[in-house]
N, C-alpha and C positions, 0 to 999 in steps of 0.2 A: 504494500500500500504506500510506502513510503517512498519506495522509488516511483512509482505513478506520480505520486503526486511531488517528487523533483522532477520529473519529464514533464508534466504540466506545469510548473514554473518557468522551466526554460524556455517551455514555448512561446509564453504569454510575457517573458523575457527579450525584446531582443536586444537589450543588453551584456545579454550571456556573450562572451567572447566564441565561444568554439561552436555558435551555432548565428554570428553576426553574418555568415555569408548565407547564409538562408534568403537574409532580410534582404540583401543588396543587390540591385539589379546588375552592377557592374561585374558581380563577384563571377552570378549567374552565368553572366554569358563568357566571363573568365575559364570558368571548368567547364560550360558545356564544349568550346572551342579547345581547348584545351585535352579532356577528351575525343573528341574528334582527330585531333591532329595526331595525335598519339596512335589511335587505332589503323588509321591511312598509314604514318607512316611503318609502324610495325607490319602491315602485311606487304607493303611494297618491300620494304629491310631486307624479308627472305629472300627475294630473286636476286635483288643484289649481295645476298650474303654466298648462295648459293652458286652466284654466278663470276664468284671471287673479285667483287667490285665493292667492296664496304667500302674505301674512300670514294665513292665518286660523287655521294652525298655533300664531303665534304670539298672536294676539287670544286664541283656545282654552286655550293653557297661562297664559298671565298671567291668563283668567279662572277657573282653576281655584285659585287661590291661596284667595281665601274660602272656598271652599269644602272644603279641606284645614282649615283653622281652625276653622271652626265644627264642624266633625266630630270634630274633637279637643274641642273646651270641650262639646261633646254629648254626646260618650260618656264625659267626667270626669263628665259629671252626673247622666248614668243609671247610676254605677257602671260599667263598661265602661273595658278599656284604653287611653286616647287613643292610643297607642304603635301599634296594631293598624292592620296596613296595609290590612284590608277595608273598614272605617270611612273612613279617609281616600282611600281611591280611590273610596269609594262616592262621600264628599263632594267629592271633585274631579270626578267622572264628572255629577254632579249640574249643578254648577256651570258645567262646561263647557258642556252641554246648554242652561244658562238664558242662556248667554253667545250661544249661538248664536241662541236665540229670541229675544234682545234685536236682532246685529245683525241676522237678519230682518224685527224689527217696523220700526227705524227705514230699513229701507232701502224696504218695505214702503209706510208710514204717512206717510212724510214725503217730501223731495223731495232730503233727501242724497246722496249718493251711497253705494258700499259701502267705499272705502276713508276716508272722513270714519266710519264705521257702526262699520268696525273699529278702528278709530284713540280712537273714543271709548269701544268697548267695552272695550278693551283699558284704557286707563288706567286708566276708573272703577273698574273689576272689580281693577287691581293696587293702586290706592290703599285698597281696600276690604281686602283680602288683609292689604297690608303696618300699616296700623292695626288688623287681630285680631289678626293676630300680636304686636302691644304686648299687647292683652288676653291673649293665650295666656302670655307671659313673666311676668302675675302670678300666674296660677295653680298650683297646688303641682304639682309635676314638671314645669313648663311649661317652664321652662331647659335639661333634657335630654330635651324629647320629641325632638328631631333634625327638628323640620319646618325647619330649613332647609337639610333633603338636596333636600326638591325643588323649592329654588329653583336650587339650584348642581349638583345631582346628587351622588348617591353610587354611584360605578356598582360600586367594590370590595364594599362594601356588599349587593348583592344576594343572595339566598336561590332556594333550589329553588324552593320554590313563584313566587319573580317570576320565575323565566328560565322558566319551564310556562306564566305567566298570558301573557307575553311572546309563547312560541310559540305558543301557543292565539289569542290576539288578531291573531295577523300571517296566521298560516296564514286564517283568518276573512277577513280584512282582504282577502288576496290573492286569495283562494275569491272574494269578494264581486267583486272586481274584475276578474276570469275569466269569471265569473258574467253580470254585465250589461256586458261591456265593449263592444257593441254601442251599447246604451242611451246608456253614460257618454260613449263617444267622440263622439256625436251631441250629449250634450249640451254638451260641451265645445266643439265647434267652431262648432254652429250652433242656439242653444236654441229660436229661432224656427221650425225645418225642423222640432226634433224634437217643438214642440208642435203645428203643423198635420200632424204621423203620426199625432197620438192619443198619445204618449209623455206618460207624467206628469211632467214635468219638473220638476215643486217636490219630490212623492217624492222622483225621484232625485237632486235638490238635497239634501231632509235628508239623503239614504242617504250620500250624497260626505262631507257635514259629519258624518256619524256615526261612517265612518274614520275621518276625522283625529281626532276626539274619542276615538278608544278607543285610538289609535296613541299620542294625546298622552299620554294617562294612564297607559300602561305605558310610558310611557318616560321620565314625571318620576323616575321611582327611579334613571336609567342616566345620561341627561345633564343634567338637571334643568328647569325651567321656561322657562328665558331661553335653553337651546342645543337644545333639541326643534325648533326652527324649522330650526336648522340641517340637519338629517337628515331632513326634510318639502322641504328648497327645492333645498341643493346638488346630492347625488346628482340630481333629476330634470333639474335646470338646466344640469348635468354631461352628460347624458346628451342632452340638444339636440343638442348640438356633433357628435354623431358622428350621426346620422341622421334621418331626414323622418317613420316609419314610429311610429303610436303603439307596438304590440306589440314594435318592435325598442328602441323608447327605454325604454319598461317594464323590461324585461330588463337592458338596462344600467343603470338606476338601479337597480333591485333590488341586480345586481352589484355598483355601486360603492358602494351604503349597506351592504352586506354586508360587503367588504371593508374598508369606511375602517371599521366597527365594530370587525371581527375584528383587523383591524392595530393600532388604536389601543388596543385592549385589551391585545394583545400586550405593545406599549411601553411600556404603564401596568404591567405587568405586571412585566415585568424590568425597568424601573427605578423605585424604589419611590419616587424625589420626582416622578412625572410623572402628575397627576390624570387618572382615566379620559374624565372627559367632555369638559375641554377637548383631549385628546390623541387621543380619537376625532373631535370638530370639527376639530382641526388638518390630520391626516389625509383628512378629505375634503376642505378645504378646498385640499391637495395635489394632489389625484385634479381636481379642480374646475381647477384651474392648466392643468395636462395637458391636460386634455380642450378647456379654450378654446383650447389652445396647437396640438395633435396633433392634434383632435378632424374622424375624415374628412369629414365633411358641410360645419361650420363652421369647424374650427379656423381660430385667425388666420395660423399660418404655413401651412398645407396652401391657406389661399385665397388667400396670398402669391402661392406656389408656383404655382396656377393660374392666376391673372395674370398673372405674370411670363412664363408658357407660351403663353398668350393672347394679351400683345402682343408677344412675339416672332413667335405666329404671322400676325397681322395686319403684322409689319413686314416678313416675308416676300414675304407678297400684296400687298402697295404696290410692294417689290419688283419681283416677276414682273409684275403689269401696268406699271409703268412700263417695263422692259425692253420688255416685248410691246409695247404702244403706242406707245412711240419707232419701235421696227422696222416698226411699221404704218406711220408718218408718211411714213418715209422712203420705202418699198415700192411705199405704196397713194395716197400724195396727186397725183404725175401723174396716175393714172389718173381721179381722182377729179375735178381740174381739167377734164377731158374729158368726164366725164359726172358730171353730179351726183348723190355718193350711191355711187357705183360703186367696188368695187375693195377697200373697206374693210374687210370681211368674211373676206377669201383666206387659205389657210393661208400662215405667213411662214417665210421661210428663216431656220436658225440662224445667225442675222447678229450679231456683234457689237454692244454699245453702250457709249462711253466712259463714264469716273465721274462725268464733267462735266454731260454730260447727263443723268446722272440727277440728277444735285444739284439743277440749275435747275429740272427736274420736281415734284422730291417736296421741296425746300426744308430736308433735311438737314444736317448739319457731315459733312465727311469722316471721321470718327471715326465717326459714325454710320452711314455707308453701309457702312466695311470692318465693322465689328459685324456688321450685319445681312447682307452678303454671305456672310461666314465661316460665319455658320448656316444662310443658303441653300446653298451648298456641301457641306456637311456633311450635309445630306439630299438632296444629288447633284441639287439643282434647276438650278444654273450651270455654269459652269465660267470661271476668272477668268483671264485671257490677261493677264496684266500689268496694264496700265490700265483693263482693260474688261470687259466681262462678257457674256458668250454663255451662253443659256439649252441644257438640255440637253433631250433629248426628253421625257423624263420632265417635265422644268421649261415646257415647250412647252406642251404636252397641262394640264396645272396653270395655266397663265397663263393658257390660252383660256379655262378652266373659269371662272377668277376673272374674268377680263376682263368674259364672257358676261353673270355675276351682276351686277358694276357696272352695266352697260348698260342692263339690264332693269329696275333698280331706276332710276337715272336716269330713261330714258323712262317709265316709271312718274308719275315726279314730276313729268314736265315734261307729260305727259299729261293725268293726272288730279288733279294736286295741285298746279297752274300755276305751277310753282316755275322761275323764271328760269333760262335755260341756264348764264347764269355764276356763279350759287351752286349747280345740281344735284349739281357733284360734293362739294362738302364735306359736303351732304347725305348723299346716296350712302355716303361713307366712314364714316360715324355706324353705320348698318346692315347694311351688302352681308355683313358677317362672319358674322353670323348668320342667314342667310336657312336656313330650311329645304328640301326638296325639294319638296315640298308649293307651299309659297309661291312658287317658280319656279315650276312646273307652272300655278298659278295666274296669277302675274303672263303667263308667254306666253300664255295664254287671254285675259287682258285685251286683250294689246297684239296679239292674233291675228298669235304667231309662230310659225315653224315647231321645234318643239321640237330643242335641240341647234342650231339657226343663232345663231352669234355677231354679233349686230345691228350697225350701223352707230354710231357714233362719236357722241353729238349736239354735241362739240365740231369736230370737225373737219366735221362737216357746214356747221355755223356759218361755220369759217374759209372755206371753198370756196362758200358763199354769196354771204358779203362778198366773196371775190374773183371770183369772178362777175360781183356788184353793178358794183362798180368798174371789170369792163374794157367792161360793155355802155354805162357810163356816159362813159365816153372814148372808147367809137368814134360814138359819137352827137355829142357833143363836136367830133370831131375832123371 
């Protein structure tokens, strides 16, 4: 009751600071545009992330700087308001466009590459920018035209008409990329497939540089010149992390350019020393943390997490076959001494194996083998009799399974890839973890086995050789 009735105070508040932008038309159309720009730019981001052009955003906006200049000293001179923000985004939208045909030609004409293309376009075009802007500061009003809102951003600053031009340009933007997202994903992964389709691929090269180009221009008025890139690279770069799929990463960056927009408005919002564009950059830059950090697909702890899971499950299976193949040793090696080869294969009784032995086996620290017991355990594979470990049936049926896979891959190696008996197993152990069904199914065809038969040992065939060797060679001897 008591919280209702603080939420009905603050409503009937609008003094409350963290709910002042409610009240504010300005605020309003601050984070609605602000949202918007964010979303546009995040799903346009992926093509250029994908398409290995994350600077071009930023080549684009630094080359738009001249062109905001001269659009001003142009229209002081045809009479016209320099101040007029059609003029100046014409002239920036101009400029952009000559910024891109520039690094077209030299990527084109010459034998640079594209990021030496943008790297040059980019400074020329901003040194060009930042020496009118000296010419712009002599001219009469030229002190308070505010062209350096779109080097730094003014995002409080924005008017209805920019957060319309905003949603107009992003809805377009995202249309577009709806549109041919067939075309673009092809051209992004493979430009060579998609020009032996018949696909135009330099079109849909301008068409990609023409979003970012319109994306950039309406969004020097929000975050300015030099933080545009940020909201073209993070959001899409953000959105890696959690998936493989283009249209599922689309979506998330859309999402998280949305949000870091809408949030960082917010907090620009109720707190009035916190500038809108670097507090929406900061904010995705947060979102960007997260998403390396959580991020399902990639994140760095989530791929912790599954290695961690991974070689616990591999210390399991080193486990169970060492168990199992000790118990074979013991079991199947008279049999084995009596006919060669024989005996190796037989289901094994749940026999005990000491910790010793398996130490000598698998080359462990006793710290190491109770770990990994306690987890086999735990999934009911063992069962641990004091000093020793008996597999359970469950852990039987499991051991065979693993054992079968080592063997096959083994004989495989010592088969067809002449790989010495006494290095096959460290081989072996590199792979057997991942073998698919498939590739089982394959490898018994090779080695024309009978499917589900657990093959013969090529170690212990070895030893029973040798001892073989040596007793035919003493009774000759003798």
């Amino acid at each position: 009751m008591s919280l209702m009735a603080n939420w009905s105070w603050n409503v009937q508040n609008p003094e409350a600071d963290w709910l002042a932008w409610l009240y504010d038309y300005n605020s309003r159309l601050v984070i609605i545009g602000a949202i918007l720009l964010g979303g546009a730019a995040g799903t346009i981001g992926c093509f250029t992330l994908l398409r290995k052009r994350a600077l071009l955003g930023d080549a684009i906006s630094h080359a738009t700087l001249p062109g905001i200049a001269i659009a001003f000293i142009l229209a002081n001179h045809f009479g016209f308001s320099g101040k007029s923000p059609v003029w100046l985004l014409l002239g920036a939208t101009l400029a952009g466009l000559l910024g891109i045909a520039a690094i077209l030609a030299i990527r084109k004409l010459t034998r640079l590459k594209e990021d030496a293309a943008l790297g040059i376009v980019l400074s020329v075009f901003f040194g060009l920018g930042v020496a009118l802007l000296g010419i712009v500061q002599q001219i009469e009003g030229g002190n308070a035209a505010g062209l350096e809102s779109y080097i730094y951003g003014k995002t409080a600053a924005m008017s209805r008409f920019d957060v319309q031009l905003i949603g107009v340009v992003g809805l377009l933007g995202i249309a577009g990329c709806i549109l041919f997202f067939k075309e673009a994903k092809l051209l992004c992964f493979d430009e060579a497939f998609a020009a032996s389709r018949g696909l135009p691929t330099t079109w849909l090269d301008v068409g990609l540089m023409a979003l970012v180009v319109s994306v950039t221009i309406v969004g020097l008025q929000a975050v300015g010149l030099i933080l545009i890139i940020a909201l073209l690279v993070i959001p899409a770069a953000a959105a890696r992390f959690w998936t493989d799929q283009l249209a599922s990463m689309s979506c998330i960056a859309a999402f998280i350019g949305a949000a870091s927009g809408g949030i960082g408005a917010i907090i620009s919002a109720t707190f009035a020393q916190m500038p809108s564009g670097p507090t929406i950059v900061l904010v995705c830059t947060l979102l960007f943390l997260l998403s390396m950090t959580w991020g399902a697909k990639r994140g760095i702890a989530i791929r912790a997490i599954r290695r961690q899971r991974f070689n616990r499950s591999i210390s399991r299976q080193h486990l169970l076959r060492a168990v199992y193949e000790l118990g074979e040793t013991t079991t199947g090696l008279s049999a084995a001494n009596a006919e060669l080869g024989g005996g190796f294969s037989q289901d094994l009784p749940r026999q005990s194996v000491s910790f010793d032995e398996v130490l000598r086996k698998r080359s462990w620290t006793k710290h190491q083998l109770s770990r990994v017991a306690r987890w086999a355990q735990r999934q009911e594979l063992i069962e641990l009799i004091g000093d020793e470990i008996r597999l359970t049936k469950r852990g039987m049926l499991k051991a065979k399974e693993i054992t079968r896979q080592h063997r096959l891959w083994e004989l495989y190696l010592i088969t067809h890839a002449e790989v010495a008996t006494t290095r096959v197993d460290r081989d072996a152990d590199a792979i057997e973890h991942v073998l698919e069904p498939e590739v089982i199914a394959e490898l018994e065809q090779l080695l024309q086995g009978t499917p589900g038969e657990l093959p013969d040992s090529p170690h212990l065939l070895e030893v029973v050789s040798a001892d073989v060797t040596d007793t035919t060679v003493n009774e000759r001897g003798s």
